[in-house]
VOGUNU-417337 format. One line per 4 residues: number of its first residue (from 0); for each residue z, y, x of C-alpha. Coordinates in Angstrom, 3 decimals, always signed. Each point is the difference from the previous one (the first is absolute). Layout:
<rs>
NUM) Z/Y/X  ...;
</rs>
This chain:
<rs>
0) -3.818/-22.207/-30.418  -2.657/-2.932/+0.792  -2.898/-0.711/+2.258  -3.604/+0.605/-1.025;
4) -1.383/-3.106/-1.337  +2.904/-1.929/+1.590  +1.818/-1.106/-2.817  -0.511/-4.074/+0.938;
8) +0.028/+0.440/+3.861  +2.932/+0.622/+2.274  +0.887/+3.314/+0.427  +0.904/-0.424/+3.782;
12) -2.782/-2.130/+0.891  -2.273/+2.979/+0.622  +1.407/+3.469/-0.303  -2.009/+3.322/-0.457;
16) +1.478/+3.189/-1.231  -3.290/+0.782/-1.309  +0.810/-3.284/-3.044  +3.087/+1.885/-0.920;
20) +0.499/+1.307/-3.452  +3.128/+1.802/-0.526  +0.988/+2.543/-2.982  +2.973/+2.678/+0.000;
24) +2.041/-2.903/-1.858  -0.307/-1.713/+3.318  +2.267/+2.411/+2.532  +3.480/-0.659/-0.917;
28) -0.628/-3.653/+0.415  -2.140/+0.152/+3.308  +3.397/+1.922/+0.925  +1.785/-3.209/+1.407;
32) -3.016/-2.627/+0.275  -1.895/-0.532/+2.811  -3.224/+0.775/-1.609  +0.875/+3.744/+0.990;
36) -1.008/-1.084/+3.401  -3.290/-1.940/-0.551  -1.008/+3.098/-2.122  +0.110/+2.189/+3.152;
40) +3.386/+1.897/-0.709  +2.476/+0.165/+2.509  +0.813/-3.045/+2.428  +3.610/-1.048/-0.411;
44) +0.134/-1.937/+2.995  -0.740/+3.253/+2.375  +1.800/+2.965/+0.221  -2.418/+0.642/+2.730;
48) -2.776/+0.907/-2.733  +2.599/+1.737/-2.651  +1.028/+2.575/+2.160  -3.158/+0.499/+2.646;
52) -2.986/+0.102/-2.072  +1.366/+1.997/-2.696  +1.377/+2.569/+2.406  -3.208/-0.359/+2.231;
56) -1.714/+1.449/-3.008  +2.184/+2.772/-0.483  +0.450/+1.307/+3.582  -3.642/-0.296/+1.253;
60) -2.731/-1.534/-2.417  +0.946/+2.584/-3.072  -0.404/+3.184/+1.998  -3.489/-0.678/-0.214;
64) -0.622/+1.070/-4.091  +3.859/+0.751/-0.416  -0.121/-1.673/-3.350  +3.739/-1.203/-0.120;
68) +3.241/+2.191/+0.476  +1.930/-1.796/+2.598  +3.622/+0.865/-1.433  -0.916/-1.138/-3.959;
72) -1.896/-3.103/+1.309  +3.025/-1.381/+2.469  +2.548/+0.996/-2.494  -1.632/-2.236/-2.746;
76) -0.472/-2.660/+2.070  +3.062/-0.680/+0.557  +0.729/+0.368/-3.339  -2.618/-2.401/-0.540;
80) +1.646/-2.869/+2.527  +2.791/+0.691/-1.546  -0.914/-0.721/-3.597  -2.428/-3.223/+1.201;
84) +3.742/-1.260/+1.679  +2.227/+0.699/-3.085  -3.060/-1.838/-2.125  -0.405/+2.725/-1.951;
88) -3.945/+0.620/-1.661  -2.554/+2.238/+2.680  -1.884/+2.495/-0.716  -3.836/-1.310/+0.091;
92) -0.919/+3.834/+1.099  +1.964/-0.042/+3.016  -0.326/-3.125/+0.919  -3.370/-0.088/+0.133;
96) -0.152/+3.325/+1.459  +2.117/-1.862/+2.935  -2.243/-2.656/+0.056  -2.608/+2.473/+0.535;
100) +1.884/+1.170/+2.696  +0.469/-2.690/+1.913  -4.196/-0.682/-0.470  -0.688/+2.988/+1.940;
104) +2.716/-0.255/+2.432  -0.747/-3.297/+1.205  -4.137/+1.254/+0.739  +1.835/+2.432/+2.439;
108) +2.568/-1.726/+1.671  +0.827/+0.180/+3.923  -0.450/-3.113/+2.355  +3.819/-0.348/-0.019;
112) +0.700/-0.462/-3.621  -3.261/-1.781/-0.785  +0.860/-2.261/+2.713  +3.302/-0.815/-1.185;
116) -0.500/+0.206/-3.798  -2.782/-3.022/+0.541  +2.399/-1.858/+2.103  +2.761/+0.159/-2.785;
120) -1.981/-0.275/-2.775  -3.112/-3.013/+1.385  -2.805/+2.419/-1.322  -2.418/+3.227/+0.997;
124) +1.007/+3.161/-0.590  -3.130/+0.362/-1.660  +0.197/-3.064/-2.275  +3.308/+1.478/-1.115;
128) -1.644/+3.552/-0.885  -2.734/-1.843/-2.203  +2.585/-1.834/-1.695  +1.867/+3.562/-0.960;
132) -3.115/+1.185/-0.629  -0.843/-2.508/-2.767  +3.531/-0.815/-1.598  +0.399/+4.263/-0.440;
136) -3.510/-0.209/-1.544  +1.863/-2.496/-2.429  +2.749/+1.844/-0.664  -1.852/+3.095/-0.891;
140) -1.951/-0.861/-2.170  +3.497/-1.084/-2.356  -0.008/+3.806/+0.287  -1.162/+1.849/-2.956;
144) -2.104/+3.342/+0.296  +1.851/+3.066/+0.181  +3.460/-2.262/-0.186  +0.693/-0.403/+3.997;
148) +1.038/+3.616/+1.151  -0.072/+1.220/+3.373  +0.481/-3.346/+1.736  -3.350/-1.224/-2.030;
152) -1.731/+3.000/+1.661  +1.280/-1.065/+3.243  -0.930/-3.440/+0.173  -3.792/+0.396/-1.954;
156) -0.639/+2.553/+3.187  +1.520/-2.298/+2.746  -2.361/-2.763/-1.906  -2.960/+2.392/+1.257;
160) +1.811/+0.710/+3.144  +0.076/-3.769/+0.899  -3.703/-0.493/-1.114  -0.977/+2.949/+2.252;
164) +1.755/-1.638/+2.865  -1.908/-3.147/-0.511  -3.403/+1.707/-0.092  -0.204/-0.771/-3.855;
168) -1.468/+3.596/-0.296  -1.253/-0.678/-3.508  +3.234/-2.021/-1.016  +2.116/+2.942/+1.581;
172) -2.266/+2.628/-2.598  +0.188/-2.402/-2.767  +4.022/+0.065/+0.397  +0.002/+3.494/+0.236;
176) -1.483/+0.374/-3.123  +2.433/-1.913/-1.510  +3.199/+1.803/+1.324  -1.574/+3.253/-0.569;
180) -0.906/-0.816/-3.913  +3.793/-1.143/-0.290  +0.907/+3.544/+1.611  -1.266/+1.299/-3.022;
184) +1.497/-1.684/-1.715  +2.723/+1.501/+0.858  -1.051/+3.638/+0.064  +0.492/+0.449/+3.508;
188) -3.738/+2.127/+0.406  +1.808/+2.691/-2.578  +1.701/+3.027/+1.616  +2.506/-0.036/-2.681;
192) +1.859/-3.587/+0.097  +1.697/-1.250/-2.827  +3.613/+0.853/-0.838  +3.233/-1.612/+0.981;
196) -0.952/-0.817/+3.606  +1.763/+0.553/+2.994  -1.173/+2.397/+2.849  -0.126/-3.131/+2.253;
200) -2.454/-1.349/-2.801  -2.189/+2.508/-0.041  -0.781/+0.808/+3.634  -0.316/-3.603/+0.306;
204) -2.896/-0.163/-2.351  -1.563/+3.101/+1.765  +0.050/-1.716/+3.311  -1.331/-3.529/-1.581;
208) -3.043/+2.417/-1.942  -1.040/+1.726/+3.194  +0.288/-3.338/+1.506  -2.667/-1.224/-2.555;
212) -2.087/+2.784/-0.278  -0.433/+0.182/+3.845  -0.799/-3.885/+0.146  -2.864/+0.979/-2.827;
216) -1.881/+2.122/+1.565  -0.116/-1.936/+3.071  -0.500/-3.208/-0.823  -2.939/+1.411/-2.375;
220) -1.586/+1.555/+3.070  +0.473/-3.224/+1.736  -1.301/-2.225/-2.549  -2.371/+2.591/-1.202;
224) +1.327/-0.633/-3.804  +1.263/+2.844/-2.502  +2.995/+1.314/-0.132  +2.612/-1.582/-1.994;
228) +1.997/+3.364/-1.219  -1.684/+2.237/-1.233  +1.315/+2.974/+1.544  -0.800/+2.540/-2.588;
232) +2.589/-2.212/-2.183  +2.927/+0.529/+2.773  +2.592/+2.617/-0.443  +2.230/-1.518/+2.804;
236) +2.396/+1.601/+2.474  +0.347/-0.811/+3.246  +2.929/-0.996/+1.542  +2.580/+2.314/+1.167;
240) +1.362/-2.621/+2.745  +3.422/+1.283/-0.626  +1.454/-4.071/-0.224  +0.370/+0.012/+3.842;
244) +1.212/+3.269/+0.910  +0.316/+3.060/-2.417  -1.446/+2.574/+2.371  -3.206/-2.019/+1.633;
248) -1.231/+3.090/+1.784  +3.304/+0.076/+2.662  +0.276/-4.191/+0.236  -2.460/-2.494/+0.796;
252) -3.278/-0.594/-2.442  +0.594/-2.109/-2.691  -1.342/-3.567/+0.139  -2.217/+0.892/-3.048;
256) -1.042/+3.125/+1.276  -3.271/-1.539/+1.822  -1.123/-1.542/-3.722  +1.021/+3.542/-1.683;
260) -2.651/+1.511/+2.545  -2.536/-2.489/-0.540  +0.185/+0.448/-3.680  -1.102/+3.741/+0.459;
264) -2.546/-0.925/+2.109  -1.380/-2.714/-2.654  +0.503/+3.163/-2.835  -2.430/+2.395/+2.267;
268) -2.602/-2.565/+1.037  -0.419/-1.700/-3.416  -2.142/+2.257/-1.507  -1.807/-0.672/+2.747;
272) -0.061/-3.777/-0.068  -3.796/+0.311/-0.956  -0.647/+0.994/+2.993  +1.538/-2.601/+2.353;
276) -1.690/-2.338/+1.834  -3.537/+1.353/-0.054  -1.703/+3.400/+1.176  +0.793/+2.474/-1.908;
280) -0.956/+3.857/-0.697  +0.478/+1.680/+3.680  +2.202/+2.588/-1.328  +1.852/-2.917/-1.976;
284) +0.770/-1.888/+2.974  +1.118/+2.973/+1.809  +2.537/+0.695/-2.451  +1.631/-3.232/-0.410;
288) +0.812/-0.206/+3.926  +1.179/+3.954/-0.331  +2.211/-1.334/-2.890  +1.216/-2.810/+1.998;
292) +0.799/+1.938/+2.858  +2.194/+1.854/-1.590  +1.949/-2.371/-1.611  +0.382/-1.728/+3.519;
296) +0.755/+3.273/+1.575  +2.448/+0.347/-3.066  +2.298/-3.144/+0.420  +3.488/+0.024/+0.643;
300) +0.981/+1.239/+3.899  +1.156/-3.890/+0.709  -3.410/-1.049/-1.396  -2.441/+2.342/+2.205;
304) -2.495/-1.113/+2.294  +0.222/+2.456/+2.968  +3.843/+0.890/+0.483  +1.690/-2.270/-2.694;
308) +3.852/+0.551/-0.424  +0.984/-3.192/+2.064  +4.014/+0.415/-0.145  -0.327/-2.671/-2.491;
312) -2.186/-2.712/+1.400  +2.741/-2.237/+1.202  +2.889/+0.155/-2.119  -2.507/-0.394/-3.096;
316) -3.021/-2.536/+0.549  -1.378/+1.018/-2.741  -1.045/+3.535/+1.003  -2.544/-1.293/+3.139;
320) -1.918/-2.708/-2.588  -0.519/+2.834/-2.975  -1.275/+2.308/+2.389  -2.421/-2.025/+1.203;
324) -0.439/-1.248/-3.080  -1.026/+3.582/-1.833  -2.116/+0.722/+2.943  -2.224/-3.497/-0.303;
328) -0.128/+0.935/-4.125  -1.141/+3.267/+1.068  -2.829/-0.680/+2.008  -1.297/-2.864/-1.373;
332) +0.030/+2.304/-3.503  -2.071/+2.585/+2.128  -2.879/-2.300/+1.355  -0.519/-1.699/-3.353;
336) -2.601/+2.983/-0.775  -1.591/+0.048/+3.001  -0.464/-3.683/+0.419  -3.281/+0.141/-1.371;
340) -1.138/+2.000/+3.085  +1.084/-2.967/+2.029  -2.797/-1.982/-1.296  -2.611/+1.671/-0.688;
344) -3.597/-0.018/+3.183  +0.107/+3.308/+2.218  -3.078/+0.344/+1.249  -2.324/+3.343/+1.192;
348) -0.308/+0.493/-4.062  +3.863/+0.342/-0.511  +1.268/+3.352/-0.930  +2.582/+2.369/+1.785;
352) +2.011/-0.141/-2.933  +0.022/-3.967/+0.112  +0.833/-0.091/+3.338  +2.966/+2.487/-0.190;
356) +1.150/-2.233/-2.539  -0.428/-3.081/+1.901  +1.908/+1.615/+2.867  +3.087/+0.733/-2.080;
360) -0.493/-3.543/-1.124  +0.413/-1.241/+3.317  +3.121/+2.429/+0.939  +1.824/-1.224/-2.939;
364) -0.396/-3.980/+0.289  +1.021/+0.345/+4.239  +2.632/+2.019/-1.890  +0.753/-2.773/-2.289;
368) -0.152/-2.325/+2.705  +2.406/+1.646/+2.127  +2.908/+0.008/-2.696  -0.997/-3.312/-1.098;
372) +1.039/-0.654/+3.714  +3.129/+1.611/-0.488  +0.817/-1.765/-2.718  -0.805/-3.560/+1.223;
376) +2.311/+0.657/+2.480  +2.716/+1.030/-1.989  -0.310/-3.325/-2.041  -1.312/-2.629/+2.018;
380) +1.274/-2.693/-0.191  +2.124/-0.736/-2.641  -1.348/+2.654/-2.615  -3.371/-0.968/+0.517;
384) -0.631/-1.532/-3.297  +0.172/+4.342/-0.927  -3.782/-0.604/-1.542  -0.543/+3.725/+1.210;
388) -0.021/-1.136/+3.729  -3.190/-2.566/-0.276  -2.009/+1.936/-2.469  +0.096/+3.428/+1.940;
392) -0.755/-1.503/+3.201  -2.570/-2.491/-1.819  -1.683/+2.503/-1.920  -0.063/+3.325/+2.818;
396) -1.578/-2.202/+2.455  -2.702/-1.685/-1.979  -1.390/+3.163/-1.521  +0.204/+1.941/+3.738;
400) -2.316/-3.512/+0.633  -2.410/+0.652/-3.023  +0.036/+3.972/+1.472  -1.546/-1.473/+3.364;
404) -2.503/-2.107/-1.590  -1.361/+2.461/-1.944  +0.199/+2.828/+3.238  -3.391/-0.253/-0.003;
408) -1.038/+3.044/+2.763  +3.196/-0.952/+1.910  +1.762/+3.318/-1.294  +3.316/-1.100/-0.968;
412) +2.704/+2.141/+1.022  +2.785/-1.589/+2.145  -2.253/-3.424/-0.096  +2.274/-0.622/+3.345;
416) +3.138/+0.183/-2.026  -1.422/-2.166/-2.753  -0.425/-2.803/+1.835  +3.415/-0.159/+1.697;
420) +1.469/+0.521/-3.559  -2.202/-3.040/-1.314  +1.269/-1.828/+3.028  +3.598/+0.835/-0.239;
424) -0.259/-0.925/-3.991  -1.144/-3.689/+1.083  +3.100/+0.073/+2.255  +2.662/+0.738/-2.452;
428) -2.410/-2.159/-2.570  +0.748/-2.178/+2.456  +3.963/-0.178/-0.455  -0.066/-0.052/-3.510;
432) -1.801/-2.810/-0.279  +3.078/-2.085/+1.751  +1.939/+1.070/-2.753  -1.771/+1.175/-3.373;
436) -1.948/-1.629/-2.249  -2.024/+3.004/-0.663  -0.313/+0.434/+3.953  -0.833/-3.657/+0.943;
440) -3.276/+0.580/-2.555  -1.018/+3.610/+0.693  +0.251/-0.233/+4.084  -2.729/-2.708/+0.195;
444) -2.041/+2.122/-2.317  +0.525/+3.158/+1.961  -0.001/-1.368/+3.470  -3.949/-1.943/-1.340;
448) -1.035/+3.899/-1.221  +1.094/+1.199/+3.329  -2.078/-2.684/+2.014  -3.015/+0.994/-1.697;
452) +0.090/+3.473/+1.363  +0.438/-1.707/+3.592  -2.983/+1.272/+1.928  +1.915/+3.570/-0.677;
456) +3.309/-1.028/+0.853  -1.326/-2.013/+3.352  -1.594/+2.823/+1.029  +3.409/+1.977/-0.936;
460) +1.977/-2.141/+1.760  -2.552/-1.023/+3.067  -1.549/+3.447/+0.061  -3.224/-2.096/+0.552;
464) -3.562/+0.213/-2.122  -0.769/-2.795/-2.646  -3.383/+0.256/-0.044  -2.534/+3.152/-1.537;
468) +0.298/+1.921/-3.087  -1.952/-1.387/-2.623  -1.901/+1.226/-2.326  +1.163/-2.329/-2.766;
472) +3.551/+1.570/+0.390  +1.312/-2.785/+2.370  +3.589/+0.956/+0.300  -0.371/+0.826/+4.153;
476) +0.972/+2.629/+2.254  -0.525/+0.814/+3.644  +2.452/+0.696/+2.272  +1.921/+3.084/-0.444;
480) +3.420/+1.674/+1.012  +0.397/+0.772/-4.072  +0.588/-3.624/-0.943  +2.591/-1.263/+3.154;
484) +2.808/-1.845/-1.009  +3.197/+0.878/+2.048  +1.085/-2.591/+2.021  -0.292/-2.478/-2.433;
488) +2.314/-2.298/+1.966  +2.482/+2.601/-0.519  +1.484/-0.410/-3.680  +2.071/+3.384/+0.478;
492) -3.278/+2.008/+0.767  -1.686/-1.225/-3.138  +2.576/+0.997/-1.957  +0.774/+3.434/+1.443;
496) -3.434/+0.970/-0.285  +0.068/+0.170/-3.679  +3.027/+2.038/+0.392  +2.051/-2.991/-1.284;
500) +3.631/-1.198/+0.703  +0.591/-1.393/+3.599  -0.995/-3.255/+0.010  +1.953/-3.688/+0.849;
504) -1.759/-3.104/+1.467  +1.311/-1.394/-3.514  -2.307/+2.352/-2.018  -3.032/+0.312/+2.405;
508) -1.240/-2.875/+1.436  -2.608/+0.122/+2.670  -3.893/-0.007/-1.159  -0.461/-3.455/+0.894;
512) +2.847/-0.934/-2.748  -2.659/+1.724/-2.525  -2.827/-2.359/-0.183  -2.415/+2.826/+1.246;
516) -3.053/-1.369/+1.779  -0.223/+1.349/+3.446  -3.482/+0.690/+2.115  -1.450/-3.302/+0.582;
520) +1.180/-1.602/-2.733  -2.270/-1.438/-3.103  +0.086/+2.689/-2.580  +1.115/-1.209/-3.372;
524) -3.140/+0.284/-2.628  +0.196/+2.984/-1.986  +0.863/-0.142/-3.663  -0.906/+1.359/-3.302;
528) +1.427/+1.034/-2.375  -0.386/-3.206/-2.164  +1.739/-1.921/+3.008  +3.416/+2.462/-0.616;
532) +0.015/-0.798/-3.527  -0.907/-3.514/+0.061  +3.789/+0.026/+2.418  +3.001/-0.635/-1.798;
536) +2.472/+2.514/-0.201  +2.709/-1.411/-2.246  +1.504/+2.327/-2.205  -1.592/+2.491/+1.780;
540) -3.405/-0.180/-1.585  +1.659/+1.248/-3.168  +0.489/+3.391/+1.414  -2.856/-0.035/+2.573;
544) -4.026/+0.687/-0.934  -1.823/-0.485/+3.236  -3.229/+0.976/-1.578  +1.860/+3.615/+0.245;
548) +0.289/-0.277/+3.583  -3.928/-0.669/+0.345  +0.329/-2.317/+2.962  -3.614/-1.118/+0.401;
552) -0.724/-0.236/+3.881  -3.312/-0.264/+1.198  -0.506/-2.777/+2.466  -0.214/+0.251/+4.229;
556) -3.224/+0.122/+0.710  -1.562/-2.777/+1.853  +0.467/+0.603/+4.007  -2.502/-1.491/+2.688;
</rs>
C-alpha cells in the first residue's frame, strides 16, 4: 500500500482516501494497523458506528432495492469481526462489500445516530460516507472480473446506489454498467445456472438480475440512453421469493417482491421504450397506459392502491414504502408517453384527438403528483436522499407548468387543480431542499418556473384580474370561479383538494411560506426559455433537456 505521488512526503500530514493505493496483498496486513481506519473501514474506537450503521442499513435503508439477504450478510459479519480480531487474512469481497455498506448507510442515517456518531468520531456523517465511498472504490478494483462472486455483485450495485443518492445520475449509470457486465460474467442473465450451486445461490442471483434489469430500463428512460441488456439475450427467471417464507401467498410480501414486480413491468414496456418520452401513435399511447394498468391493478393485495392488504403495515416497514414505491414507478412509467402532449401550443387549430390526449396527460401527472405525495410522506425526513422523491415531484410539476404555458385558448382540463399541484410541489420542493442535495438545487429552479406563471396563480389565489388577454399570448386570465384556490391559508384544504393525504402544518406551509407574489406586489419578469437553461441545476442538467419543456414566455404587455 502507498500514497499517490507521496512517496517523499508524510503520510499523515495530509490524508485523502482518494491517494490510497492498496492491492489484495494488502488485507491481511491492514488487519491490525491503523491504516484500516484512515481507509474508511470500520472505526475501532466506536462501537457506536459497528453496530448502528451496519444494522441501520439492513433494517431500513436495504428494503428499498432489497439487494442484500439480511441473515447471510449479519452472519458473515460476524464472521468477518471475528477473523479481523484473531488476525487472520479478510476477504477483499466482503469487506469491501461492508464498506459499501456502511457508504450508503451513513447518506441515510437518523438525527440520533448522526448526531452521536459525529460526536464520537470529530467528523460529518457525510465526510465519513465519501471516505467509504472512495477506499471501496480502491479495494475493488484489486478485484478481478468475473473473480468476486455474489458479494462483487452486491457492492458494484450499492456503488450505483450511492451515486444515485448523491444525484451523480450519470456516475450511478456508469456503475451500473459495470456491475451488470460483471453479472455476466457470471451467467446470472441465463435461465439455466451453472452446476454445483446451492438453491440459496441461485435465487440469490435471480433476485440480484431482476434487480439489474429493472434499474436498466429505468435509468435508460431517465437518462434517455440505451439499454444496457439486451433483453432478447436474457433467459432469466424471476425470483420465486421462497428465502423469507416458503408459502408467500398466506405470509407477508417478500421484501423483493416490489423489484420482482417492477421487473415485469420493465419486460412489458421495453419494447416500447421507443416510445417514451415523446408523442407517440394515439393508439400506441393508449396501449401502454392499458398495459400499465393492468400490471398496477395486478400487484400483490398488500401492494394495491385502492384497498391494499394493510395487516402488515406495522409489524413490517417495509410493506408501506414498496407500495408506494410500485405505485410512483407506475405512474411515472404511464405519463412518459404522453408527456409530449404536455408541451406542445393548444390553440383553436388543435385537434380533438390532441386534446383527449392532453387531458389524459393531465389526469395522470395530478395522479403522479398525488402518490408522489404519498410517498414524500412516508420518507421525509430521513429517507429523503430516496432520488425518486425530488425527481417525481421536480419533474410532474414542471411539465403541468410547460402544459399551462402552452394552454393557449385557456382549455386545459382541471387548470384549477394544476395550479394547486404546482403550488403544493414548491411546498414539499420546499422541504427537501433543507435536507437533499438534489432538493436544495431543484426547489429554487422550480419555485423561479412557478413565479413566472404568477399573473395565473395571483389571480388563482386572489381571484382578482391581472390585466386583458392579449393577443401575443400574455399568460393572463380574468376572474373566474374555475381557477380559485381553496383557502390558501389553509394547508389541509390544498391538499385535500387533490384528493391527497391529510395534511400537517409540517408538510404544508401557508402560501406566504411559498414565495408567491400576491396582488399588489411587483411581478417578477417573465423568462425564456434560454433564462431556465442558462440556471444551474447540478447534476440535474444531466437528466433534464429544458428545450423539451418549450418554456418560451411571451412578455406582459406594457400597461398605462
Amino acid at each position: 500500500m502507498k500514497l499517490r505521488g507521496r512517496e517523499e512526503e508524510d503520510p499523515a500530514s495530509s490524508f485523502n482516501p482518494e491517494d490510497i493505493e492498496i492491492t489484495a496483498e494488502d488485507l491481511p496486513a491492514l488487519a491490525a494497523k491503523d491504516e484500516l481506519r484512515n481507509l474508511g473501514y470500520m472505526p475501532d474506537q466506536s462501537p457506536l458506528f459497528g453496530k448502528a450503521v451496519p444494522t441501520r442499513y439492513l433494517e431500513v435503508t436495504n428494503f428499498s432495492y432489497y439487494a442484500l439477504y439480511p441473515p447471510i450478510f449479519s452472519r458473515d459479519y460476524a464472521a468477518w469481526w471475528s477473523d479481523r480480531a484473531s488476525g487472520k487474512p479478510l476477504t477483499p469481497e466482503f469487506t469491501c462489500l461492508l464498506i459499501r455498506v456502511c457508504a450508503c448507510s451513513s447518506q441515510y442515517l437518523n438525527s440520533e445516530i448522526q448526531t452521536r456518531l459525529e460526536s464520537e468520531l470529530g467528523e460529518s456523517v457525510q465526510s465519513l460516507s465519501e471516505s467509504y465511498h472512495h477506499a471501496a472504490k480502491q479495494l475493488s478494483n484489486t478485484i478481478a472480473p468475473g473473480k468476486g462472486g455474489l458479494a462483487q455483485i452486491q457492492q458494484l450495485f450499492l456503488t450505483a446506489a450511492w451515486f444515485k443518492s448523491e444525484s451523480l445520475f450519470v456516475e450511478s449509470w456508469h456503475a451500473l454498467s459495470s456491475c451488470i457486465h460483471e453479472a455476466q460474467e457470471l451467467g446470472m442473465h441465463k435461465k439455466v445456472q451453472k452446476p454445483g450451486l446451492s438453491e440459496f445461490e441461485i435465487e440469490m442471483r435471480r433476485r440480484l438480475w431482476c434487480l439489474l434489469y429493472t434499474w436498466d430500463w429505468q435509468m435508460s428512460m431517465l437518462l434517455s440512453r440505451p439499454l444496457i441488456i439486451n433483453p432478447a439475450a436474457c433467459s432469466y427467471e424471476l425470483p420465486n421469493m421462497k428465502l423469507e417464507t416458503l408459502d408467500p401467498a398466506t405470509g407477508p410480501p417478500s421484501p423483493v417482491s416490489h423489484i420482482a414486480s417492477q421487473c415485469e413491468l420493465g419486460q412489458m414496456i421495453t419494447r416500447d421504450l421507443t416510445a417514451m418520452g415523446g408523442t407517440t401513435d394515439v393508439i400506441e399511447t393508449d396501449s401502454i397506459k392499458s398495459d400499465i394498468e393492468t400490471w398496477i391493478d395486478s400487484l400483490p393485495a398488500a401492494y394495491q392502491e385502492n384497498n391494499p392488504d394493510t395487516r402488515w403495515d406495522e409489524e413490517h416497514i417495509y410493506v408501506p414504502l414498496q407500495r408506494r414505491q410500485l405505485h410512483a414507478i407506475g405512474y411515472m412509467t404511464m405519463l412518459l408517453p404522453f408527456k409530449g402532449y404536455l408541451v406542445k401550443t393548444f390553440d383553436s387549430q388543435a385537434s380533438d384527438v390532441d386534446r383527449a390526449r392532453r387531458a389524459s396527460a393531465i389526469e395522470i401527472a395530478l395522479h403522479l403528483m398525488k402518490v408522489s405525495h404519498r410517498l414524500f410522506d412516508h420518507v421525509f425526513p430521513v429517507n429523503a436522499k430516496f432520488h425518486l422523491v425530488t425527481f417525481l415531484i421536480f419533474d410532474t410539476a414542471a411539465f403541468l407548468c410547460s402544459a399551462i404555458i402552452h394552454d393557449k385558448d385557456r382549455s386545459l382540463p382541471q387548470r384549477e387543480n394544476a395550479f394547486q399541484a404546482i403550488k403544493l410541489a414548491c411546498s414539499l420542493m420546499g422541504q427537501l431542499a433543507s435536507v437533499t442535495k438534489t432538493g436544495a438545487i431543484c426547489y429554487p429552479v422550480l419555485n423561479r418556473l412557478a413565479k413566472s406563471l404568477s399573473p395565473n396563480i395571483t389571480a388563482s389565489v386572489n381571484g382578482t384580474t391581472t390585466g386583458d388577454i392579449s393577443n401575443a399570448g400574455t399568460m393572463t386570465f380574468d376572474s373566474s370561479p374555475d381557477f380559485d384556490f381553496l383557502d390558501a391559508d389553509n394547508p389541509e384544504s390544498l391538499s385535500l383538494s387533490l384528493g391527497l393525504m391529510p395534511a400537517n402544518g409540517m408538510f404544508l406551509p401557508s402560501s406566504a411560506d411559498l414565495d408567491f407574489p400576491m396582488a399588489g406586489m411587483e411581478i417578477p419578469p417573465i423568462m425564456s426559455v434560454g433564462d431556465f437553461s442558462n440556471m444551474d441545476v447540478g447534476q440535474f442538467d444531466q437528466i433534464w433537456d429544458w428545450q423539451n419543456l418549450d418554456l418560451t414566455l411571451l412578455p406582459l404587455p406594457h400597461t398605462k
